[in-house]
N, C-alpha and C positions, 0 to 999 in steps of 0.2 A: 504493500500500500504506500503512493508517495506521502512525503513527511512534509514540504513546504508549501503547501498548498494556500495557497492568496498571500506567500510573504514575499517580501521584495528585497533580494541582497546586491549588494554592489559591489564590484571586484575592482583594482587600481590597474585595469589594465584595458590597453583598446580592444576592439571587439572582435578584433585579426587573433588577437593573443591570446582572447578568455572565452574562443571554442570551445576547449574541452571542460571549462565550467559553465556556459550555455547550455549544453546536452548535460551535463548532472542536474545542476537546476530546474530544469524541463524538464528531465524525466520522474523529479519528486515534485512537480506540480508547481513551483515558484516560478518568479519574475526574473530576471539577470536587468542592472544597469553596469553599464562597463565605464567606467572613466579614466582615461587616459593619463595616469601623473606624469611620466618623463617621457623620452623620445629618445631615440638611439640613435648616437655616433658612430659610425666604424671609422677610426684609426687608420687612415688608408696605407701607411709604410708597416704595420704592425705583423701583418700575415706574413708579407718577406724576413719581418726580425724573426719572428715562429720559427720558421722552416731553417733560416741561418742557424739559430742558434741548437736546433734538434740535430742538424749536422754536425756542426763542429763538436758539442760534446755529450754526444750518444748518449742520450738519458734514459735514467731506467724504469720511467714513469713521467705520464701525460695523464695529469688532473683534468677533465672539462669540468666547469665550477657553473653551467649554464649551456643550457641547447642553443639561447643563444650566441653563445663564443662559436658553439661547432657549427653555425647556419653562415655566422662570418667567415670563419674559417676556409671552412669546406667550397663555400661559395664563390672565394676569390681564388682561392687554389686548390682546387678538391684531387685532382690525381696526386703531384708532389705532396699534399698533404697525407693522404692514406700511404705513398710510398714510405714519408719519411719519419709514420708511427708504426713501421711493419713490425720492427724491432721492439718494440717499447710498449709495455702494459699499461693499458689505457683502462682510466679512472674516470666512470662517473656520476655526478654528485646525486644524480637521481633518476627516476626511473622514463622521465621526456630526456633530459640529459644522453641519456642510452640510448630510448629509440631514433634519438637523431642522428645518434652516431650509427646506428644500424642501417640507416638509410644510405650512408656511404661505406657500407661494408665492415666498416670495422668495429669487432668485438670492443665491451669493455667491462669492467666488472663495476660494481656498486656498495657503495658502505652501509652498515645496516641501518643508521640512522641519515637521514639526504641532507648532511648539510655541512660545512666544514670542519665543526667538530666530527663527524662521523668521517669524513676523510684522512682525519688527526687518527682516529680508533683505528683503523682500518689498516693504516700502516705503522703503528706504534705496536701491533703483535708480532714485528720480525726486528730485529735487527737492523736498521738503514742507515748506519752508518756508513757516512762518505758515499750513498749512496745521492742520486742526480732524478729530480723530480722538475716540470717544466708546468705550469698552469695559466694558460691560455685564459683569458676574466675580463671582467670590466672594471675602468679607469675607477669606478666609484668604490673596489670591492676593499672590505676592510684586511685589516693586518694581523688578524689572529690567525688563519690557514696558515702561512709564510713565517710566521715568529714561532709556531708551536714546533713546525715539520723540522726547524733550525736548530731547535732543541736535541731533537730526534737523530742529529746530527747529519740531517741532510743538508744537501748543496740544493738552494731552491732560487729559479727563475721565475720570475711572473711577465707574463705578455700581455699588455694593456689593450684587447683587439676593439674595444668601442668605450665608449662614456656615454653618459645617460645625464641628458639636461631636462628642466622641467618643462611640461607641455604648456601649453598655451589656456588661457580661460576661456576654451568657447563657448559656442551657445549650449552644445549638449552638458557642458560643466554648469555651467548657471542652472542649466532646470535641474540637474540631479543636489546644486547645493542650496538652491530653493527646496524641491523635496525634503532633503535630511533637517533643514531648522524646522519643516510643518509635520516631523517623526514619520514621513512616509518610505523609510528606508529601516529595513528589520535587524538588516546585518553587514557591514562592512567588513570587508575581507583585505587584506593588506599582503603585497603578493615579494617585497623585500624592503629593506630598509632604504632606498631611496626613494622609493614609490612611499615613504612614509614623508619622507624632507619635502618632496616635491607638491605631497598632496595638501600638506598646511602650507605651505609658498603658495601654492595657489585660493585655495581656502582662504589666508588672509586677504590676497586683493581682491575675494569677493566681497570682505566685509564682517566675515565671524566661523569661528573653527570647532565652534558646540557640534557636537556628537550625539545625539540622545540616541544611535541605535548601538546596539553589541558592536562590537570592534575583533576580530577576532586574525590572529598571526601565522602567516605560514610555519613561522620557524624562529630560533633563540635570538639569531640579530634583527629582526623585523620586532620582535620582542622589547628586546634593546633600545631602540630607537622610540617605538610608543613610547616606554619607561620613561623617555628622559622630558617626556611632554605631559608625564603624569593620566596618563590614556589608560582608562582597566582597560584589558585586554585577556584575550581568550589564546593559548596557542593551541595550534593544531598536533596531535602524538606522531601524525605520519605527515612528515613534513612535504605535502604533494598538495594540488587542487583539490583534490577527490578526500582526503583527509582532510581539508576548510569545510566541504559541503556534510562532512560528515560529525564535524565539533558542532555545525549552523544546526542541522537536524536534533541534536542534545539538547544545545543550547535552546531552542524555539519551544522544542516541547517539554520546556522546564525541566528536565534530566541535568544531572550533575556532569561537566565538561573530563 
């Protein structure tokens, strides 16, 4: 039996990106608005640094931290890309993460929780010392992946392949932050910690950044960043889409998160 049946959640994401929470929402009976916080860069010299630097020092792990790093990736270089991870056990951070990389053939394995600390778990049960880890991310991603793996006594690269600026206040943004001050939004879904910065950046130049619906987080740094705005928030145990629609469901029909 669907479970969201006349509620209306909102995801920080355009409506290209928040397909696969569309079809969950609809198939438990809810409404999906999608709003767009930030807008992607790619880094256009970033894919040549990639591929340079996976040559020269044959690393022994390719982190993807985002499907979309492997859509930038793959898109600007996809044969020398798949040639020059044939060697290298490929990381990633979650279960789209993977299947995008399945789309250009290459295996990868997955940490059991999707998120950097679960890529920290993942390789903290072997021995890595002196061992060479390369991670393909965005301009915005934070320093705790990179500081933990260095602990670990890994040698770690990071390749900045996009940044993520805040979107623009359009018209679809004004009715959806009309809606949430008249309480016609049941659940906002928050999809990382920059789609948090960018979505009160924009929020403010509507005018007012009151929340009256549940608020609820993909995962510990989307967490983080509510936190620091004093936001309750929900997180989600399976750090995926499909784990938000499934905290929203608890959440709505007053079940404990």
């Amino acid at each position: 039996m669907p479970g969201l049946e006349g509620k209306v959640l909102a995801v920080t994401r355009s409506k290209k990106e928040a397909g696969e929470f569309f079809q969950l929402i609809k198939k438990e009976g809810g409404r999906v608005v999608a709003v767009q916080a930030i807008e992607i860069i790619p880094e256009t010299e970033a894919a040549d640094k990639f591929l340079k630097l996976v040559s020269e020092k044959e690393h022994d792990y390719c982190a993807f931290m985002s499907a979309q790093a492997v859509r930038i990736l793959f898109g600007r270089r996809r044969k020398k890309a798949v040639s020059a991870l044939a060697n290298t056990w490929v990381i990633a951070v979650g279960p789209k993460t993977r299947q995008e990389l399945q789309k250009y053939g290459v295996k990868a394995v997955m940490p059991r929780r999707y998120s950097s600390i679960g890529l920290v778990e993942l390789l903290a049960k072997k021995d890595q010392n002196g061992k060479k880890i390369i991670m393909p991310r965005s301009g915005e991603a934070g320093e705790y992946a990179a500081g933990a793996l260095q602990k670990l006594g890994m040698e770690v690269d990071e390749v900045f392949l996009y940044r993520a600026r805040t979107a623009r206040a359009t018209r679809a943004w004004e009715k959806f932050h009309a809606m949430l001050l008249e309480e016609k939004i049941d659940v906002v879904v928050f999809t990382s910690a920059s789609n948090v910065r960018s979505f009160f950046e924009i929020a403010e130049k509507l005018g007012s950044v009151r929340i009256g619906a549940k608020v609820i987080s993909i995962g510990p740094f989307t967490s983080a960043e509510l936190a620091k705005r004093g936001i309750e928030h929900y997180e989600a145990r399976d750090h995926t889409i499909e784990g938000t629609v499934q905290l929203a469901k608890r959440l709505l029909r007053g079940r404990s998160a």
